[in-house]
Chimera marker file (.cmm) of the C-alpha trace (Angstrom):
<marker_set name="trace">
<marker id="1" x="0.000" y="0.000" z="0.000" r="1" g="1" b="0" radius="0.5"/>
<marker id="2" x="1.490" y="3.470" z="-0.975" r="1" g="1" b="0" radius="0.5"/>
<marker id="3" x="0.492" y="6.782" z="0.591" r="1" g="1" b="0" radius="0.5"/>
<marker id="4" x="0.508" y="9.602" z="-1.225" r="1" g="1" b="0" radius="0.5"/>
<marker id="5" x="0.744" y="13.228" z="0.557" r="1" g="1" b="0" radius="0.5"/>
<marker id="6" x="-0.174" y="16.284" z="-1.323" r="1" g="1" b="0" radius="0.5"/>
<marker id="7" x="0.457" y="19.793" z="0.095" r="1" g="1" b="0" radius="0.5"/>
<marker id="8" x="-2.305" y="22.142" z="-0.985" r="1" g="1" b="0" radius="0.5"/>
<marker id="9" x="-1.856" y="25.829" z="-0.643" r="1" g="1" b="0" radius="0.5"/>
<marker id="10" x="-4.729" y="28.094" z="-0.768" r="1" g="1" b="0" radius="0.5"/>
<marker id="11" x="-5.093" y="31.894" z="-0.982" r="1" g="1" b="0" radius="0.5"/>
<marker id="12" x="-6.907" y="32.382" z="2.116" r="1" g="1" b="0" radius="0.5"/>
<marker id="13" x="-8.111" y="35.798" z="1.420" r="1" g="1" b="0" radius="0.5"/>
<marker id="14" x="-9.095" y="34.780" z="-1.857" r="1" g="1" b="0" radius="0.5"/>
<marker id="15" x="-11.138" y="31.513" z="-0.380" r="1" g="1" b="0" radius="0.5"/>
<marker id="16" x="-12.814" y="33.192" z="2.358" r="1" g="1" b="0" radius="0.5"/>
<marker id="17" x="-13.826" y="36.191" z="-0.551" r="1" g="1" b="0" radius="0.5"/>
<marker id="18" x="-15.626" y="33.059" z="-2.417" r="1" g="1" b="0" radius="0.5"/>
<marker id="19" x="-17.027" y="31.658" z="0.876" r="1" g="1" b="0" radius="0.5"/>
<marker id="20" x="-18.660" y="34.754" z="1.686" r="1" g="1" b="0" radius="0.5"/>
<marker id="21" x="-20.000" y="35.395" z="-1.588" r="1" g="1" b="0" radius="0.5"/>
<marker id="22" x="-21.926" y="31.950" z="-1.863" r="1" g="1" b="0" radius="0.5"/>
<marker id="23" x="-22.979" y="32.538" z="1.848" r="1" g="1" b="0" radius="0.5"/>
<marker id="24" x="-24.384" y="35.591" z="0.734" r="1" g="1" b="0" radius="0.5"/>
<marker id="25" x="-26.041" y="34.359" z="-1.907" r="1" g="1" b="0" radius="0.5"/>
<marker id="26" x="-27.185" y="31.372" z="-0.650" r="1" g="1" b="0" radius="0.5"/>
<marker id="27" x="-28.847" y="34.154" z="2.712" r="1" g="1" b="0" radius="0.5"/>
<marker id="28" x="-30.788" y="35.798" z="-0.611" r="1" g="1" b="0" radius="0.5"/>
<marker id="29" x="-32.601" y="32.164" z="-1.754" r="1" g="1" b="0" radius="0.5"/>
<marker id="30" x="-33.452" y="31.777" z="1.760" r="1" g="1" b="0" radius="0.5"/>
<marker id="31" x="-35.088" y="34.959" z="2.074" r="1" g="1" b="0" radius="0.5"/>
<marker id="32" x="-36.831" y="34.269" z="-0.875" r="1" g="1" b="0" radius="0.5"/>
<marker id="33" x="-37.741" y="30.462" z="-0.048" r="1" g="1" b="0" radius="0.5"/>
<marker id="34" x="-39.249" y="31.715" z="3.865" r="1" g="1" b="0" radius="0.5"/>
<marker id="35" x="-40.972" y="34.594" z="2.114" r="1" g="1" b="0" radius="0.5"/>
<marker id="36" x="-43.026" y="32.498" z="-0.246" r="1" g="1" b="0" radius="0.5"/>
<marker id="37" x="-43.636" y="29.571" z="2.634" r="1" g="1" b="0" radius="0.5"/>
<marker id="38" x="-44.843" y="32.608" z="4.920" r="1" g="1" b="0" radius="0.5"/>
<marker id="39" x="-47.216" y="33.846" z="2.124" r="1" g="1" b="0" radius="0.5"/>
<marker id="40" x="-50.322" y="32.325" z="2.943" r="1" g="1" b="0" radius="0.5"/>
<marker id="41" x="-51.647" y="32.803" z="-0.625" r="1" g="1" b="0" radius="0.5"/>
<marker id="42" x="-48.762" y="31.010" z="-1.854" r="1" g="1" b="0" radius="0.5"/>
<marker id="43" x="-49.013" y="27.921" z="0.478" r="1" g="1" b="0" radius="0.5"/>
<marker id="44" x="-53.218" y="27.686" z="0.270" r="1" g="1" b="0" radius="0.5"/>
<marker id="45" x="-53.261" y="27.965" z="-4.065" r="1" g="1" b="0" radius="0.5"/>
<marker id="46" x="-50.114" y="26.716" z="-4.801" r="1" g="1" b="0" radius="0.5"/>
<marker id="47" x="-50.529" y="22.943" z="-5.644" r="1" g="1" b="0" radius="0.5"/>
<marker id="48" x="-49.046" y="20.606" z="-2.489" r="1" g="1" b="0" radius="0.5"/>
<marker id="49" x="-46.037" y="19.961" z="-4.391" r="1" g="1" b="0" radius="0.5"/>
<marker id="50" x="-44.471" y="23.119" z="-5.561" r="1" g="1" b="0" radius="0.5"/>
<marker id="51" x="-45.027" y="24.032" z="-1.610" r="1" g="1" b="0" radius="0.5"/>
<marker id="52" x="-43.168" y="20.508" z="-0.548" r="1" g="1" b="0" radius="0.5"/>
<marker id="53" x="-40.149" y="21.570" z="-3.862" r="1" g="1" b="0" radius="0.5"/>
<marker id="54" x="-40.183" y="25.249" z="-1.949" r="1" g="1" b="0" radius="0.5"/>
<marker id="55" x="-39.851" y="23.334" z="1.651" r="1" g="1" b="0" radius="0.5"/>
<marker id="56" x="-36.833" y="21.294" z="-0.368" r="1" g="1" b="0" radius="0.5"/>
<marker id="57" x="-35.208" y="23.708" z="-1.353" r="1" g="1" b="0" radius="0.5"/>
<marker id="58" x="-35.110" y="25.631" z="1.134" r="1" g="1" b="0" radius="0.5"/>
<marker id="59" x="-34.004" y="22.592" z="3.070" r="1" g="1" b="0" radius="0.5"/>
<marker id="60" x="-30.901" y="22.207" z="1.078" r="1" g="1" b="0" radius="0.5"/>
<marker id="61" x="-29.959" y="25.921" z="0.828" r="1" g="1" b="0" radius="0.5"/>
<marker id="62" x="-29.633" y="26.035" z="4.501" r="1" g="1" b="0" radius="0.5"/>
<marker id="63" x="-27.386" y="23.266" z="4.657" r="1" g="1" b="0" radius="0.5"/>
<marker id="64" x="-25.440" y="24.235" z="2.051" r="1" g="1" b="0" radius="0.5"/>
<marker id="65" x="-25.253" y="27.635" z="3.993" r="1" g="1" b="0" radius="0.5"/>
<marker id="66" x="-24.102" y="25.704" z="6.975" r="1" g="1" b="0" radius="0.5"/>
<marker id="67" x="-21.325" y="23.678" z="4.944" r="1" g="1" b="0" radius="0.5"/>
<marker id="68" x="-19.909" y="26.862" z="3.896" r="1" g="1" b="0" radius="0.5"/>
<marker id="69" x="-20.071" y="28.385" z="7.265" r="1" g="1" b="0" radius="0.5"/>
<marker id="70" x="-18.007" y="25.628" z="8.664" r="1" g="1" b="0" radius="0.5"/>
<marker id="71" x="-15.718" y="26.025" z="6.051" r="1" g="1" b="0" radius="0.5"/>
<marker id="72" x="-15.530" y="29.319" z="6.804" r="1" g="1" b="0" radius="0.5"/>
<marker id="73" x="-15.075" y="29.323" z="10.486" r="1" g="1" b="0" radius="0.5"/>
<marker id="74" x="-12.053" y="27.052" z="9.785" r="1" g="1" b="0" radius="0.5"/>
<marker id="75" x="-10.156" y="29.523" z="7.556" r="1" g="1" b="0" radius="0.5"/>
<marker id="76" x="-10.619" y="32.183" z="10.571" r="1" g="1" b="0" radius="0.5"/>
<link id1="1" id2="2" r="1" g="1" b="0" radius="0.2"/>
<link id1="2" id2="3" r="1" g="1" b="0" radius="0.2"/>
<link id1="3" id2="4" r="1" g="1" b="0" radius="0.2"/>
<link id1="4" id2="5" r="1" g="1" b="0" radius="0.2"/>
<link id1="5" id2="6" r="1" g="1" b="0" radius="0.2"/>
<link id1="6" id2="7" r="1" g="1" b="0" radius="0.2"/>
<link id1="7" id2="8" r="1" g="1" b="0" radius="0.2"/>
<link id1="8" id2="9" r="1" g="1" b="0" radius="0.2"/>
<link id1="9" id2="10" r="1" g="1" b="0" radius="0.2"/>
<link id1="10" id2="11" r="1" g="1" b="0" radius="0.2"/>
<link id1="11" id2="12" r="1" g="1" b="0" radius="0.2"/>
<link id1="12" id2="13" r="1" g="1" b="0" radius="0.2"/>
<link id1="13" id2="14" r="1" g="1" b="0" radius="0.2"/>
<link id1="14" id2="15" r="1" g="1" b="0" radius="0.2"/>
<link id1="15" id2="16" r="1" g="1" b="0" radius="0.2"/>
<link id1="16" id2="17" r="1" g="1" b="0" radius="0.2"/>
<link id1="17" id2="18" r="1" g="1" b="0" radius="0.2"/>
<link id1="18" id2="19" r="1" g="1" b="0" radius="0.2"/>
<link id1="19" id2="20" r="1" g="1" b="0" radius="0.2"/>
<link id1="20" id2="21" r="1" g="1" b="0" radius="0.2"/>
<link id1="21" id2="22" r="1" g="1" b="0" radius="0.2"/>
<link id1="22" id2="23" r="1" g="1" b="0" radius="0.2"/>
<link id1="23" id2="24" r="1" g="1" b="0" radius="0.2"/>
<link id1="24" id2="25" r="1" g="1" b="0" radius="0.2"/>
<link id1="25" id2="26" r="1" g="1" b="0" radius="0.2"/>
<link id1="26" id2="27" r="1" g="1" b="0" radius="0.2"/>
<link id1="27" id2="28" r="1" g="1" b="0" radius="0.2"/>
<link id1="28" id2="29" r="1" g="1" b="0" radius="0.2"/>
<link id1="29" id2="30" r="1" g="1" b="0" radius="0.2"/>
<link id1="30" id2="31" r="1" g="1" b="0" radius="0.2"/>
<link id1="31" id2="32" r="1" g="1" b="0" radius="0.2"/>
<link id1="32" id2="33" r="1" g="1" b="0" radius="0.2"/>
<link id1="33" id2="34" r="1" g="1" b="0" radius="0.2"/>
<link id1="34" id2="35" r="1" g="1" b="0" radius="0.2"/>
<link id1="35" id2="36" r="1" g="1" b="0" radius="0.2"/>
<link id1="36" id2="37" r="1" g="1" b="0" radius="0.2"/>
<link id1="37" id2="38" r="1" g="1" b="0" radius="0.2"/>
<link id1="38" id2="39" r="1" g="1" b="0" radius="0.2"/>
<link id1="39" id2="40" r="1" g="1" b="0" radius="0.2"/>
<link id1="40" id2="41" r="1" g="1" b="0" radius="0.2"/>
<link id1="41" id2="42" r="1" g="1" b="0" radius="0.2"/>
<link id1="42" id2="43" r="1" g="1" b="0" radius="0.2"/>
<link id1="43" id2="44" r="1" g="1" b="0" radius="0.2"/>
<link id1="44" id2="45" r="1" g="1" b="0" radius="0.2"/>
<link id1="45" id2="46" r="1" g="1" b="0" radius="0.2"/>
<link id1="46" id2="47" r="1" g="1" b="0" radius="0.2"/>
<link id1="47" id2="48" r="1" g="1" b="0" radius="0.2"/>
<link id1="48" id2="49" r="1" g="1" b="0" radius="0.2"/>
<link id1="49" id2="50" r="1" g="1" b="0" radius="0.2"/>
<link id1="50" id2="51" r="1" g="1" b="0" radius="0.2"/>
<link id1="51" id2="52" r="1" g="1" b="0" radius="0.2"/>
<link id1="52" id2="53" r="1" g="1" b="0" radius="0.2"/>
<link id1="53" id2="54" r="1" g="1" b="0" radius="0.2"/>
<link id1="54" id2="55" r="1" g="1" b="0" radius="0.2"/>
<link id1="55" id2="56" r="1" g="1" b="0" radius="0.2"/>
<link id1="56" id2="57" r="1" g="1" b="0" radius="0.2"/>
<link id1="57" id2="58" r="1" g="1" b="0" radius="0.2"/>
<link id1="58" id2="59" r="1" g="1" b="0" radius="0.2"/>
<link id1="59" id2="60" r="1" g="1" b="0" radius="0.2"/>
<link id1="60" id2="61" r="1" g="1" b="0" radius="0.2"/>
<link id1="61" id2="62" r="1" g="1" b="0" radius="0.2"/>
<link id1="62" id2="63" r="1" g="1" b="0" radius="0.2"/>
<link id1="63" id2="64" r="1" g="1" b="0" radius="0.2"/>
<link id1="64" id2="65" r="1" g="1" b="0" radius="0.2"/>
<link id1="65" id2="66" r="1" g="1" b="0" radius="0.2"/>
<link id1="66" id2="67" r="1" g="1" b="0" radius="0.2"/>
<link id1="67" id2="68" r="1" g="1" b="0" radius="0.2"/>
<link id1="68" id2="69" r="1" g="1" b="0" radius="0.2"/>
<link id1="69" id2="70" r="1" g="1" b="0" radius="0.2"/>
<link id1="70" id2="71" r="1" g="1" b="0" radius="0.2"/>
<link id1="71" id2="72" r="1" g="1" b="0" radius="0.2"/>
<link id1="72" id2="73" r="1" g="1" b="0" radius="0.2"/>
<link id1="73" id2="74" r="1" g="1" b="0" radius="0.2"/>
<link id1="74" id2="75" r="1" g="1" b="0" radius="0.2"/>
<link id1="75" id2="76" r="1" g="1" b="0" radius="0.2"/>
</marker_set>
């Protein structure tokens, strides 16, 4: 069995830039997922599952958010 090290340099400025950027963006689709679940219109004419794909994805934005907040924290 061989083992194979690999040294990988980053430009932390540069990577926490990107982080923040996706974080950002990622804060805007949530915004816009909770403020279509909190419409009441939305959720009582809107056919069950476009509200369940709005609950999804809103699901997965936040953990991505959180994945890139970890990330984040690390480089800090």
């Amino acid at each position: 069995m061989c083992k194979l090290l690999l040294k990988v340099e980053i430009d932390v400025a540069a990577e926490k830039s990107r982080l923040q950027k996706e974080i950002a963006a990622l804060q805007k689709q949530i915004s816009i997922c909770q403020n279509k679940l909190n419409n009441k219109n939305f959720v009582d004419k809107a056919p069950a599952a476009v509200v369940e794909q709005e609950n999804q994805r809103l699901k997965n934005f936040v953990e991505n958010q959180t994945k890139l907040q970890q990330q984040l924290n690390k480089l800090n």
